[in-house]
N, C-alpha and C positions, 0 to 999 in steps of 0.2 A: 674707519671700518677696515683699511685697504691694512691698515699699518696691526691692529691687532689678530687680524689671520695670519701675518707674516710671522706673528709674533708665538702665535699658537703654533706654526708649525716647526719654527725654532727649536721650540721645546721641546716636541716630541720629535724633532730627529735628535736630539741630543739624549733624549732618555733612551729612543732606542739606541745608539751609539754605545751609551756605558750598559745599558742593559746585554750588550753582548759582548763588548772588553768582561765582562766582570764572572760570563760563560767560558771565555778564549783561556782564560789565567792559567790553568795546567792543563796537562794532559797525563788523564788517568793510566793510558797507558805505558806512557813514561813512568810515571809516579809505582805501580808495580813493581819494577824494580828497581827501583831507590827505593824501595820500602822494605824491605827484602830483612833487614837486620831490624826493624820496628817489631816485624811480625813475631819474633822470637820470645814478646813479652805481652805486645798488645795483639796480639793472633791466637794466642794461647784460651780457652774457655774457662772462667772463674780462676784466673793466674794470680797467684799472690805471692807478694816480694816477700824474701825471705826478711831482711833488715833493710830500714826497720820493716816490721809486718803492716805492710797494707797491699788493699786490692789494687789491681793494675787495672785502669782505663779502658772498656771497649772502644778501638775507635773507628769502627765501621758505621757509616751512615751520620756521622758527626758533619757541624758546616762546616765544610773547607774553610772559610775566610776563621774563622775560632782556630782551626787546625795553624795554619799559617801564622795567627797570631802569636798563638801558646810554642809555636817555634823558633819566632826571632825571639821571644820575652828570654827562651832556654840557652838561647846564642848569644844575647847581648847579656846575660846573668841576670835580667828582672826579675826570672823565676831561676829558683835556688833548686836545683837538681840535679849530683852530679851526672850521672849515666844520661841521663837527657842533653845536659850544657855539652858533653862530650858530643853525642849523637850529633846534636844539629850543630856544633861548631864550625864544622867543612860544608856546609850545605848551602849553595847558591839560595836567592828567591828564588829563581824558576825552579831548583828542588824542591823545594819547601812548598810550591803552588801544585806541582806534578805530585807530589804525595798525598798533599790534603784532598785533589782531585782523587786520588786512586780510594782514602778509607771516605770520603764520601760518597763514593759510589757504590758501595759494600753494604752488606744488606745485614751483614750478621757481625 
């Protein structure tokens, strides 16, 4: 009995532990302005690339942890983009977690 309440409580301090590492990851308002040259394309209201023609991405309100993902994939080339692989080329994690924190927080 003694050993599976220890065992229970384990757990839940560990879930709460990554439950708020996984809140801590950026800071939106850092990510503000590291986002600053995003807004230019995905800030824009129904923006569409001239070539080739397609719509450009809202990314307000998106999960950060998606955002972060779709920005090392553009850094490391997994995804084929140039003005993106450019963008996020210089960009630490902690940019890339401060930004995804900032259009996650974005309502529009």
């Amino acid at each position: 009995m003694r050993t599976r309440t220890g065992l229970k409580m384990l757990v839940l301090c560990l879930g709460t532990l990554a439950t708020a590492s996984a809140f801590a990851a950026g800071d939106a308002e850092a990510g503000r302005s590291k986002a600053f040259t995003c807004m230019g394309c995905h800030g824009v209201p129904s923006y569409t690339n001239a070539y080739p023609t397609y719509h450009v991405p809202k990314l307000g309100g998106q999960h950060a942890q998606y955002l972060v993902s779709a920005l090392q994939s553009y850094k490391s080339g997994q995804r084929s983009h140039g003005t993106m692989r450019a963008q996020a080329a210089n960009l630490s994690d902690q940019d890339m977690e401060d930004i995804a924190a900032y259009f996650a927080s974005r309502t529009e």
